[in-house]
N, C-alpha and C positions, 0 to 999 in steps of 0.2 A: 636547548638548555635543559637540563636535570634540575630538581629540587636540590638533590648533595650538591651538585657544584652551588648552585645559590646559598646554601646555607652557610657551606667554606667561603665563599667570599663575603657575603656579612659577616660573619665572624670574622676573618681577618681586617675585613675595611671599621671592623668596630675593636677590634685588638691593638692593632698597629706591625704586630707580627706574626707570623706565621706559626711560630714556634707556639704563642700566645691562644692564637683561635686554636692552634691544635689539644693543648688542656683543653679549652670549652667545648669543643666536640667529641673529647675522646678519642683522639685518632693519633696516627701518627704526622707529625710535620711533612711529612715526603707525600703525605695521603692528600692533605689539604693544599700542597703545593701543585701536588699532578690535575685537581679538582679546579683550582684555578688556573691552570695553564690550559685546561680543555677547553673550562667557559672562554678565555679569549679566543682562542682558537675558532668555536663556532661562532661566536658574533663576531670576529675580523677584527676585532681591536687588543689596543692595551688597555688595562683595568688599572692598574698598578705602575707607579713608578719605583724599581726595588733602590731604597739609598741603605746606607751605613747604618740609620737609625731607625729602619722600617721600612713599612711597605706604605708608601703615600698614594692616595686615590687620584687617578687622570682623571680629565675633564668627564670621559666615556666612563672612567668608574662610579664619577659622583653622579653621571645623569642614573646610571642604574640602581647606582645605592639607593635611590628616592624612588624606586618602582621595586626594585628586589622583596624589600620586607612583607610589602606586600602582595608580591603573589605569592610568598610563603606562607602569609596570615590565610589568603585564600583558600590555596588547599586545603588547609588544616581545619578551617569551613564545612571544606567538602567533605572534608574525611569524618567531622562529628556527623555530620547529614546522616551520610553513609549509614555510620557503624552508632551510630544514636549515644557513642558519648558524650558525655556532660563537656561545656565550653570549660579552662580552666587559665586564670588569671596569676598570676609571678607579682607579687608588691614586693619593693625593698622600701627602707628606712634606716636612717642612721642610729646607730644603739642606741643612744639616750631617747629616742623620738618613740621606738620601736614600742615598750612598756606602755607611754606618758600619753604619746598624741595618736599612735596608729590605730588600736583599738576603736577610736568612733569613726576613722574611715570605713573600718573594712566592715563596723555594724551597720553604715549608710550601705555600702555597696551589696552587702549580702541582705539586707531590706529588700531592695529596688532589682537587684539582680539573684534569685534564690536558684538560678539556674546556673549558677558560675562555682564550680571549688576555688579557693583562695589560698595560695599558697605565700606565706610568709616568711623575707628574707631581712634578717637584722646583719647588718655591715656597716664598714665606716666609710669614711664618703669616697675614695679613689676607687675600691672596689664597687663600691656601689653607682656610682658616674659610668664605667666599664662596662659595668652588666646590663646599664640600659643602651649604650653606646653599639653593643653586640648584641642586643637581644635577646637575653638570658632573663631580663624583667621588663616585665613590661610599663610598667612605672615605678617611680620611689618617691617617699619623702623626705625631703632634709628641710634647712633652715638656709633663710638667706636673707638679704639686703639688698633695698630697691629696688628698683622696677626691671631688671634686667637677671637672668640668670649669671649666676657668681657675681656680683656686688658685695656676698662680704667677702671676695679677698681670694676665691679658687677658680682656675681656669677648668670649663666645661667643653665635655665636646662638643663638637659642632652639631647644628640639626636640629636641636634641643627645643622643643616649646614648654610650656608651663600655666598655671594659673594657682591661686595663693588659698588656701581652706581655711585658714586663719591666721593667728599671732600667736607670739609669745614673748610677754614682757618681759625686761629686763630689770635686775634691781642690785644695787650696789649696797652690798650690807656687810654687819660687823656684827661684833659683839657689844650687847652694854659695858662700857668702861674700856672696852679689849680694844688693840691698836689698830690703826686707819692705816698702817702700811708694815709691810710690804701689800702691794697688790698680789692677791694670791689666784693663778691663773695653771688652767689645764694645759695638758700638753699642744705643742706648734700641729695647728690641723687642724684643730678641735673648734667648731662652729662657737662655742661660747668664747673661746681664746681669739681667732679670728674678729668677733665684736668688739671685745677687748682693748685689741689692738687699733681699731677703729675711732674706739670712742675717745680714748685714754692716749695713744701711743705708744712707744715704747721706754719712754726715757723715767716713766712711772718708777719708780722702785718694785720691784717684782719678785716674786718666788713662782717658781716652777711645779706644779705635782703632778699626780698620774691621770686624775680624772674632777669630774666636776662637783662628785661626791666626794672625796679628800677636801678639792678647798673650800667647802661648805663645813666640814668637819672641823679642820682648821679656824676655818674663821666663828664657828661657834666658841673655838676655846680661846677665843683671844688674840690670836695668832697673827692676825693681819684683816683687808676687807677681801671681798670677792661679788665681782658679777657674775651673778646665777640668773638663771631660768626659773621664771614662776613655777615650773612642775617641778623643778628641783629644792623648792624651798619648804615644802610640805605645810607645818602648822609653825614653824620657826619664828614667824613674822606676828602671829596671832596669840604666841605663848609668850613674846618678848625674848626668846632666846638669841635673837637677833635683830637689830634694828634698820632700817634702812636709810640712806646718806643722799644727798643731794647729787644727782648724775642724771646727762642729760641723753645717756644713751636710748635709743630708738626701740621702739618694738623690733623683734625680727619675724620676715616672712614665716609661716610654716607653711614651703611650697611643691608639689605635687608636680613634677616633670616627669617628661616623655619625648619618645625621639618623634619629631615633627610628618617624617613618611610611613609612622606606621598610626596614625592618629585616624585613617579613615575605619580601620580596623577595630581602634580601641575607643570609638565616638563614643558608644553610649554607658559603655565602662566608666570612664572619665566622668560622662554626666553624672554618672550615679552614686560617685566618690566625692563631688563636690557640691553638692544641695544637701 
């Protein structure tokens, strides 16, 4: 086995195509194709089942998937040893998160860990789900619901472990005087819209906007209510520009995932991000 071939097939077994891991490598698709056609080759198996929709992992590809990342983590080990560079850490967070809740992670982690660069990635959540799926980050933060990764409402990839660094409350507010409806909700996708839908359903009277700042702006002028994010509400609540309504929606997670076979690698990482 080669590291190239290892790294082509993480990225493909974290893409789902070939065409897909060949952007995240930079390479060409006939390059990452020939890369894992060799790794089968010297281990004697199939890694892959190639279908219509992808490349799907065989039994032999998931046993390696859960070993692969890590003798890649390993090397990488060896190679700071070597050449005395600094260890360096990939965090993603979903853009609203990125401003509002990242900053005291990466203040914990870069406390506890002063020997790590930290590299920072703001994305929305399918890209962001992807790139820890491939490798490309080594953890993220987003928002979620119950005790199970996607609870509020998104399928994750598989592999996936997690644990929760805090909350963030939720609040159903308006304006003084200004109207209780339409329900005014961010775009389909969007971690506040997904509670939404949760809490409320769909048959709510609703308006659609772009982001979580519009229906905050909106609902300042009257316009309808909206379930915001306590970091989305700034001094709104404390100056009366808006009031908040009786809603029994939930806190949501703020929770910090990672793909479960590269966790012996990124153990004390993780610690240092969640104390």
């Amino acid at each position: 086995m080669e590291l190239r071939q290892l790294r082509g097939f993480v990225a493909v077994a974290g893409s789902g195509t070939v065409t897909a891991a060949a952007n995240v490598l930079g390479l060409a698709p006939a390059s990452v194709s020939e890369q894992v056609r060799r790794l089968e080759r010297s281990l004697g198996v199939t890694l892959f089942e190639r279908t219509p929709q992808g490349m799907r992992l065989t039994e032999a590809g998931t046993a390696l998937l859960t070993r692969a990342q890590g003798l890649l983590d390993h090397a990488d080990e060896v190679r700071r040893a070597v050449t005395g560079r600094r260890g360096r850490v990939r965090i993603g967070a979903l853009e609203m998160l990125a401003a509002a809740k990242l900053p005291a992670v990466i203040r914990r982690l870069s406390e506890r860990r002063p020997d790590l660069d930290v590299d920072v990635h703001s994305l929305t959540r399918q890209p962001l789900l992807a790139e820890v799926a491939d490798g490309r980050l080594d953890a993220a933060l987003l928002l979620d619901w119950g005790p199970r990764v996607g609870g509020l409402g998104f399928t994750p990839p598989a592999d996936l472990d997690h644990f929760d660094v805090g909350e963030v409350k939720l609040s159903l507010v308006a304006a003084p005087g200004g109207d209780r409806e339409p329900l005014l909700v961010s775009a389909p996708g969007c971690s506040i819209r997904l509670a939404a839908d949760q809490a409320f359903g769909t048959d709510l009277p609703r308006r659609e906007l772009t982001s979580i700042a519009t229906a905050r702006e909106w609902s300042r002028q009257g316009l309808g209510s909206a379930l915001l994010p306590d970091f989305a509400l700034g001094s709104d609540l404390a100056s009366g520009a808006l009031v908040e309504l009786d809603c029994d929606a939930p806190a949501l997670a703020l929770r910090l995932i990672w793909l479960r076979s590269r966790e012996p690698a990124l153990r004390d990482v993780l610690y240092a991000m969640s104390t």
